[in-house]
C-alpha positions, 0 to 999 in steps of 0.5 A: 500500500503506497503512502498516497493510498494508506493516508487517502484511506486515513482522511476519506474512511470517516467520510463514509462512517459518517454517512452511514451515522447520521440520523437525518439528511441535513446532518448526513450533508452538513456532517459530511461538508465537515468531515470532508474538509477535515479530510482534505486539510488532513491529507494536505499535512500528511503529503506536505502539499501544505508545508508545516515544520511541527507535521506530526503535532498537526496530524496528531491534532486534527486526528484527536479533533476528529477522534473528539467529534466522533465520541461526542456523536457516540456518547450523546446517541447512546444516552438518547431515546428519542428514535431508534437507531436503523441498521446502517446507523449501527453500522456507522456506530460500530465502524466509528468506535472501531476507528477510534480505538485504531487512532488512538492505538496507533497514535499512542504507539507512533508517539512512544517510539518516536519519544516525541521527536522528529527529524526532517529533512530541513527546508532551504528557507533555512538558509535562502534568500542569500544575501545580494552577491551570494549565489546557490551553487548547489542545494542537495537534500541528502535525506534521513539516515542513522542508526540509534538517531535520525539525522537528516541533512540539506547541504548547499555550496555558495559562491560569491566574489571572494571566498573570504567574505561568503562565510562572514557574510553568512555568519551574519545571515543566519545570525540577524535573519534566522535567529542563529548565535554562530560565532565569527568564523575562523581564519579557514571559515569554519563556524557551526552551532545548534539549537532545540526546536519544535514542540510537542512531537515534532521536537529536534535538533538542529545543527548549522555548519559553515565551512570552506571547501575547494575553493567555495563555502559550504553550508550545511544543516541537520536535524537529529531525533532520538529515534 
């Protein structure tokens, strides 16, 4: 199963829960609108057609919504008595409970191996834009790796008039313009820092690293989890 496929699955499964749960034609389409808002926006985060550094908090949270709203439906038909329910509302009730208990196993089990923490692949708005006269001369994402940690790494090669001034000039980028705390660097232009980041499960750190090689300056950025 492709992870197009397993999340398609994630986001549009409790649209057809939905549909078999509701009582009425106005809850059936006004439930099902908002069910398959959730989906999309749900299905956007896991693809990352919508882009967020704290993903996995975000899934974690529409999913606790959508958990939420379905127990709340559950609870609230089974104190009630006012019509019976018909074997398709049954249906509905039972593949919702399902599909709760999986959630919440699933994401209780996710959160317990990841500890928290997640790594990814850092995005070139790290860096860029460059200062004017820089230029990209590369920007390889290098992907995640590790044994006992995950590291994942983007790796640029700037170019500029002289090779001297590209790793001060750096430095002093990321320092005013991303909140870096690099020190100067040293007369081969080398310099590095890290720092925590992220919140909730979506925390890492990440590591910046500036140094001359071959003529041109390298920048190079890491994010690690212990996971």
């Amino acid at each position: 199963m492709t992870r197009t496929l397993f999340f398609s699955l994630v986001s549009f499964a409790p649209l057809l829960i939905w549909l078999l749960m509701a009582r009425t034609g106005r809850q059936r389409w006004l439930g099902s609108l908002a069910v398959a808002v959730w989906g999309t926006l749900f299905l956007s985060v896991a693809q990352r057609w919508i882009s967020l550094s704290e993903q996995i908090s975000a899934l974690a949270l529409l999913m606790v919504i959508l958990v939420a709203a379905f127990m709340i439906v559950l609870v609230s038909r089974r104190l009630s008595a006012d019509s019976p329910m018909i074997p398709r509302m049954n249906l509905g009730k039972f593949l919702a409970s399902a599909y709760c208990l999986v959630v919440l196993f699933y994401c209780g089990g996710l959160a317990l191996v990841m500890k928290g923490e997640h790594a990814y692949v850092p995005p070139s708005s790290e860096l860029l834009p460059l200062p004017h006269g820089l230029t990209v001369l590369s920007n390889d994402d290098e992907g995640c790796g590790g044994n006992s940690a995950t590291i994942c790494g983007r790796a640029f090669v700037i170019g500029g008039p002289t090779t001297q001034d590209i790793a001060a000039t750096l430095v002093e980028h990321l320092n005013r313009k991303h909140g870096w705390h690099l020190n100067p660097p040293t007369p081969d232009g080398k310099s590095d820092s890290c720092r925590n980041q992220g919140f909730l499960l979506d925390r890492n750190e990440l590591c910046a690293s500036i140094f001359q090689h071959d003529g041109h300056t390298d920048v190079a950025f890491e994010s690690s989890a212990d996971n």
